[in-house]
C-alpha positions in Angstrom: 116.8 103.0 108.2 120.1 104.4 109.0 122.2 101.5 107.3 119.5 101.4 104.8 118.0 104.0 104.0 117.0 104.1 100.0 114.9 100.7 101.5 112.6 103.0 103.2 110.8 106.1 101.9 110.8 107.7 105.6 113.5 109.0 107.3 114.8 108.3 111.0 113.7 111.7 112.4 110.2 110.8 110.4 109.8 107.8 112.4 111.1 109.1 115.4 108.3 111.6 115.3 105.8 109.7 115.1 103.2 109.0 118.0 102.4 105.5 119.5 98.9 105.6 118.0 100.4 106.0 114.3 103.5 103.6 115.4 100.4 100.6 116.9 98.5 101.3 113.6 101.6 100.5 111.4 103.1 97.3 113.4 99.1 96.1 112.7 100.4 94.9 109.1 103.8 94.0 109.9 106.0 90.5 110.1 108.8 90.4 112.3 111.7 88.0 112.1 113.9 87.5 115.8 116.9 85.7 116.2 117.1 83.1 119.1 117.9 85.9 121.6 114.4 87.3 120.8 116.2 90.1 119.1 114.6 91.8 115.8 116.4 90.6 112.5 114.0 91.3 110.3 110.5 92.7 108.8 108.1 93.5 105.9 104.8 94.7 105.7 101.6 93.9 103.8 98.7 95.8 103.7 95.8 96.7 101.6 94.2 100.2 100.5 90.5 100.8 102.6 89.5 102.7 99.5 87.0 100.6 97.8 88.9 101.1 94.4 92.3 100.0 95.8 91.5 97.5 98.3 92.0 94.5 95.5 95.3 95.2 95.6 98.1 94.3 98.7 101.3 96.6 99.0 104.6 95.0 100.3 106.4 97.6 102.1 109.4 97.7 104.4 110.9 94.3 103.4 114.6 94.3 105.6 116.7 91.8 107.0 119.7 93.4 109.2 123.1 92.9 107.7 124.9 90.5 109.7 121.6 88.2 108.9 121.4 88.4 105.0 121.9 85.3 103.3 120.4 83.1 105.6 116.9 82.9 103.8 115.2 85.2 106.7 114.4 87.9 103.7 112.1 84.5 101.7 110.6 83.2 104.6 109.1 86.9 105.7 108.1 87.5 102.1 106.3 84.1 101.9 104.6 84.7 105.4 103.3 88.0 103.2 102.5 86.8 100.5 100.4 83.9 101.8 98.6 86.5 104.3 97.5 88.3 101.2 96.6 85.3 99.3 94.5 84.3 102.3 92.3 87.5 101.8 89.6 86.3 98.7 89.0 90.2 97.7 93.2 90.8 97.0 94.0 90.1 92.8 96.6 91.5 92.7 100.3 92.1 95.5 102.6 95.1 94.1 106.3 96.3 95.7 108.5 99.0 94.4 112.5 98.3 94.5 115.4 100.6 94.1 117.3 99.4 91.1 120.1 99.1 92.8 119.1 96.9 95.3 120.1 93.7 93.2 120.0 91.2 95.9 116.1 92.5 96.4 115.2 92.1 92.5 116.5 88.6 92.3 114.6 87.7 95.2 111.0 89.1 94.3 111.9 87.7 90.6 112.4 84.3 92.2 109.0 84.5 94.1 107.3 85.7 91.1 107.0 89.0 91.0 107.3 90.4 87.6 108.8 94.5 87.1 105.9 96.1 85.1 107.6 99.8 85.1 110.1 101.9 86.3 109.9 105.1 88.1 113.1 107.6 87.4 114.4 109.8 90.5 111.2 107.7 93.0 113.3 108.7 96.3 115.8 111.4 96.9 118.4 110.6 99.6 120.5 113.8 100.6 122.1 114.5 96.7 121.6 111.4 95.4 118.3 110.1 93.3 117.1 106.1 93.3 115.2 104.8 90.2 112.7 102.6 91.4 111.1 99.4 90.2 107.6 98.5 90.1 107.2 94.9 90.5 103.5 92.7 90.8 101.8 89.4 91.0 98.6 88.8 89.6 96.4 86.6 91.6 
């Protein structure tokens, strides 16, 4: 988040603030990647809506790899792990993500796993002075 941050829509002091309950709820839906010191490299999340008229659909969210690690494939191999979670559930038809435009490296890789951008959302996220156009990206199942 902090070397990162137009790749989240919370802040630090957001998730600082929030309680173990919320934090346990969250990590529910999450993929983690470690390194072979067991340390944490890198993450996405997939989850669906509960609301009857959403739940078709499964949101990636929170897709990073740390810096130092980029490169290395650990970015495809969490997305796949998502994607075939969500394939795995029969009531999901359809897996959306939004991506900062500017996050080329990101839009090459969703491109390249089939995702296909279906819109574009001016000023999405706001970071101090500075506004990100986002992408909206999906695959139809």
């Amino acid at each position: 988040m902090q070397d990162s941050p137009q790749s989240f829509l919370a802040t630090v002091e957001e998730t600082e603030a929030e309680t173990d309950a919320e934090w346990q709820d969250k990590i529910k839906n999450m993929l983690f990647a470690v390194n072979e010191a067991g340390e944490l490299v890198g993450m996405v999340g997939v989850y669906s809506d509960r609301k009857v008229k959403l739940k078709h659909i499964a949101n990636i969210v929170s897709v990073y790899v740390k810096p130092d690690y980029r490169g290395q494939g650990i970015g495809k191999k969490l997305l796949e792990a998502a994607l075939t979670s969500a394939k795995a559930n029969p009531e999901i038809a359809k897996i959306q993500l939004g991506v900062i435009t500017t996050q080329d490296a990101a839009r090459h890789l969703y491109k390249s796993l089939g995702f296909k951008k279906v819109g574009e959302l001016k000023r999405a996220v706001k970071i101090g002075d500075t506004f990100y156009d986002e992408h909206l990206m999906e695959i139809l199942l």
